[in-house]
C-alpha positions in Angstrom: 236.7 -50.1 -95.6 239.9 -52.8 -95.3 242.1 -51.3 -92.6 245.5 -50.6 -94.1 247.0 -53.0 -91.8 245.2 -55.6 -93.8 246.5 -54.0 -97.0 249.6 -54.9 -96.1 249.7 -58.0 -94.2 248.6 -59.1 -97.6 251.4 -57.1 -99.6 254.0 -58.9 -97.5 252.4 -62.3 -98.0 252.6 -61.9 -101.8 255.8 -60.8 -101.5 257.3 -63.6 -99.2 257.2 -61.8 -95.9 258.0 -58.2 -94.5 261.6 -58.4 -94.7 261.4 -58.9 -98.6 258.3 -56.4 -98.3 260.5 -53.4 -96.9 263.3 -54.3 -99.3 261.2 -53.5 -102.1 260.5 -49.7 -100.7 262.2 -47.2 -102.0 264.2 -44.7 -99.9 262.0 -41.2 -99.5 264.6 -38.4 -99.6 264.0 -35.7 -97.0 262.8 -32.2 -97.9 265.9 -30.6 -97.5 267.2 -32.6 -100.4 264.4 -31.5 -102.6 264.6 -27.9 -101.6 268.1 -27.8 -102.6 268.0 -29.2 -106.1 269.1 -27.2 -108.5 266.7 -25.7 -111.6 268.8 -27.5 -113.8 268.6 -30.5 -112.2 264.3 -30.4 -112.6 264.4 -29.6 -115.9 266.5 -32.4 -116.6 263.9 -34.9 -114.4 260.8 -33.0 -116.0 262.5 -34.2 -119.7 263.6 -37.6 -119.0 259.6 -38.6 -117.6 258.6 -37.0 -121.0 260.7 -38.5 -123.2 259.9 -41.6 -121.3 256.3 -41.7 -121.7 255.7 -44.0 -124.5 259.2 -45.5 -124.7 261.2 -48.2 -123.1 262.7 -46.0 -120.3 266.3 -48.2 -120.1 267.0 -46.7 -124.1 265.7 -43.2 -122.6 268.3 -43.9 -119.9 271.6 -45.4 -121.9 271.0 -42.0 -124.2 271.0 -39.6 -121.4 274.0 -38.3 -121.5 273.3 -37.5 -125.1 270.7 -35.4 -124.3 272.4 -33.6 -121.6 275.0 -32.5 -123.8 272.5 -31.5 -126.7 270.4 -29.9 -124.2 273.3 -27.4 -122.7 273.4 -29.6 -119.6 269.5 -28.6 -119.5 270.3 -25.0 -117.7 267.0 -22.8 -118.4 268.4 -19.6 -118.8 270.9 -20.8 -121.1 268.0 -23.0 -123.3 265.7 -19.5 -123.2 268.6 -17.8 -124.9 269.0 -20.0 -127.7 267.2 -19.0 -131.1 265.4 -21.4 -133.5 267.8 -22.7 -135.3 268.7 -24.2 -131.7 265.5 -26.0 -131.6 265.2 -26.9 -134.8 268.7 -28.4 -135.2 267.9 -30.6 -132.5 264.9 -32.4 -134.8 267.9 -34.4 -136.2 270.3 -34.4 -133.5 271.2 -38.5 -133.3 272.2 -37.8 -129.7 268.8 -37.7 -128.4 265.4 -39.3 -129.3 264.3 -36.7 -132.5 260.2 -36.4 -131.3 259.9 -32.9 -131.9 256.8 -32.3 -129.9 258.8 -33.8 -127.2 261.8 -31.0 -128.1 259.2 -28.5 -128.0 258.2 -29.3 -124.6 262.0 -29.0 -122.7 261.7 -25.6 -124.1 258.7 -24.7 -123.2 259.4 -26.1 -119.6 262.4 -23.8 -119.4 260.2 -21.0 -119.2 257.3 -22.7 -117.1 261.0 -23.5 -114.8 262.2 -19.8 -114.7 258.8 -18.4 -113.5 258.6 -20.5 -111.3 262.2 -20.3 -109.4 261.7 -16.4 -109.9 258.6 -16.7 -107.7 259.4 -19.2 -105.0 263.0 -19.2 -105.0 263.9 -22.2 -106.7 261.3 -24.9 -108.7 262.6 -27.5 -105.9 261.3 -24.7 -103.4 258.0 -24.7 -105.0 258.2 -28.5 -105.0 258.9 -28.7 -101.2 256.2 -25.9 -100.1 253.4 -27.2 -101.8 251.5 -29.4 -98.9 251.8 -32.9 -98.9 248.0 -33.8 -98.6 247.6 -31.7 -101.6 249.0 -34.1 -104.5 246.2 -34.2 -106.6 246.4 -30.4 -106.5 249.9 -29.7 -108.1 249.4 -32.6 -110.5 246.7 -30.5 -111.9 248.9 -27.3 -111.7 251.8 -28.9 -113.5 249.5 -30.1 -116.0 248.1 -26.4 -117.1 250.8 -25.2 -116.2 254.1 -27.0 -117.7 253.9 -28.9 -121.1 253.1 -32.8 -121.5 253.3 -33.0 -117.7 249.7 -34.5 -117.2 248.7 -37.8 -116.2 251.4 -40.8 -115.6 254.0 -38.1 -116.6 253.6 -35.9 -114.0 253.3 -38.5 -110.9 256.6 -40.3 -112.0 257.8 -36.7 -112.0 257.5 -36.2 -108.9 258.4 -39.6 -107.3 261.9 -39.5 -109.9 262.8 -35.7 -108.6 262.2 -37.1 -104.9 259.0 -35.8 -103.8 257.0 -37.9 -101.1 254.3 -39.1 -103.8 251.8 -41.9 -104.7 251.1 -42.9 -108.2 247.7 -44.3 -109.9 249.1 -47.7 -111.2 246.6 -49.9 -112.3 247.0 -52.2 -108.9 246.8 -49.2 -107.1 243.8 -48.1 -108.5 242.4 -51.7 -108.1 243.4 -51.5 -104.6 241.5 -48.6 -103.4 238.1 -50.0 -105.3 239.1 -53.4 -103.2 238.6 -51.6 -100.2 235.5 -50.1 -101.1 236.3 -46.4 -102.3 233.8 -45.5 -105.4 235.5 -44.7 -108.1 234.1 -44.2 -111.6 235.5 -47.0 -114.8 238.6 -44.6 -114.9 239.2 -43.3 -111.8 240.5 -40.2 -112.9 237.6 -37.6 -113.1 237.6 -34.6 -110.3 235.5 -36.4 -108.1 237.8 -39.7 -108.3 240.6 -37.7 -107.7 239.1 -36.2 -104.5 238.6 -39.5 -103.1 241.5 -40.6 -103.6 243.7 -37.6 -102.1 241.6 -38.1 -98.9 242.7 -41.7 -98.3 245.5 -41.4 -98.8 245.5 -39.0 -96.0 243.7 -40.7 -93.9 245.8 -43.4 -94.4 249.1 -41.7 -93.8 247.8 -40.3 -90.5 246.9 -43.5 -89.5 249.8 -45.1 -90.4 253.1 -42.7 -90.1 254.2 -44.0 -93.6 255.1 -42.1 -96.8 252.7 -41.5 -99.4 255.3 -43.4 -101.5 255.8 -46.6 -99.8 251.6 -46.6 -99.2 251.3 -46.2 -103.3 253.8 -49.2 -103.2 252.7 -51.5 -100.6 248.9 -51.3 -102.3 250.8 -52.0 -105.7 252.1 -55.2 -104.3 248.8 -55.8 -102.2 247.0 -57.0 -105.4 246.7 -57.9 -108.6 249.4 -60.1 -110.8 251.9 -60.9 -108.4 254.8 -60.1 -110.6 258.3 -60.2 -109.6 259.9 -56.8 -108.9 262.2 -54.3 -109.6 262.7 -51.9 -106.8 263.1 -49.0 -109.0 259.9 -49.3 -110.7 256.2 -49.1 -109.5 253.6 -51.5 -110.3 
């Protein structure tokens, strides 16, 4: 196994030092922060990574505001209320992007957002108690759980709304077979998963950092050496 020392003396190399290196980390907000966000506020998150998946996420972004106005400001107790003429008036709304599968899924989430908050408190409650060396664990719960929340969706979910997270890029995935972890052609079956979850442990007890900026700085450790933009993982 490659210490992750190693990891990222060779990130920063790529990169043009560890000055540039640490530039190219994003902040990790504190708990607190998470634990206060409003329902509202994770809907709104959970819709933009969905409606993102499979799109160019800047158009996702210049629309936004469209789709917080079509989507009541994306409160879940006022969505729930709504009747299907609602929903299905929103299949040619021109505000928002018209996938209707897509629509389906904020309302959907509503619900799976209200259980949730009715249980622990809040969703960003949930969110904040759900242990950190357990990732792999409430991916898999937002997945059965929520609607088109699996995969890619629901890792960006978490790192948008602020959770301490890694996510499986491609580098980062080549990374940890670099270092000698076994993982299968995909690296995502149960067993992959497992290994995964446990080096990254190991490696944030070794190391004091954030899950996030270890997902990074293995991102940047290998691979194409592209240049970056700090607000998007490789």
């Amino acid at each position: 196994m490659i210490s992750f020392d190693k990891i990222q003396k060779r990130a920063a190399k790529r990169k043009g030092g560890e000055k540039v290196l640490q530039s190219l980390l994003p902040k990790v907000s504190p708990k607190s922060k998470l634990a206060r966000l409003s329902d509202d506020r994770v809907l709104s998150e959970m819709s933009k990574r969905i409606f993102s998946a499979g799109f160019v996420w800047k158009v996702v972004e210049n629309k936004w505001p469209g789709f917080e106005e079509a989507f009541l400001g994306f409160d879940p107790a006022k969505l729930l209320k709504q009747p299907n003429r609602f929903w299905d008036a929103l299949e040619s709304d021109e505000k928002i992007i018209r996938n209707a599968q897509k629509i389906s899924s904020v309302r959907k989430n509503a619900q799976f957002v209200v259980d949730i908050a009715r249980e622990h408190g809040s969703f960003g409650k949930f969110l904040t108690d759900w242990p950190i060396q357990d990732q792999i664990g409430l991916l898999d719960f937002l997945s059965k759980h929520g609607s088109r929340l699996g995969g890619n969706t629901g890792q960006y979910f978490l790192r948008f709304i602020g959770r301490d997270s890694f996510i499986l890029s491609s580098d980062v995935i080549l990374c940890l077979r670099d270092i000698g972890l076994p993982l299968s052609s995909t690296g995502k079956s149960k067993k992959d998963l497992s290994a995964i979850q446990k080096q990254f442990n190991v490696w944030a007890e070794e190391t004091g950092l954030s899950y996030t900026h270890l997902s990074r700085i293995c991102a940047f450790s290998i691979g194409e050496n592209y240049s970056v933009d700090p607000e998007e993982e490789m």
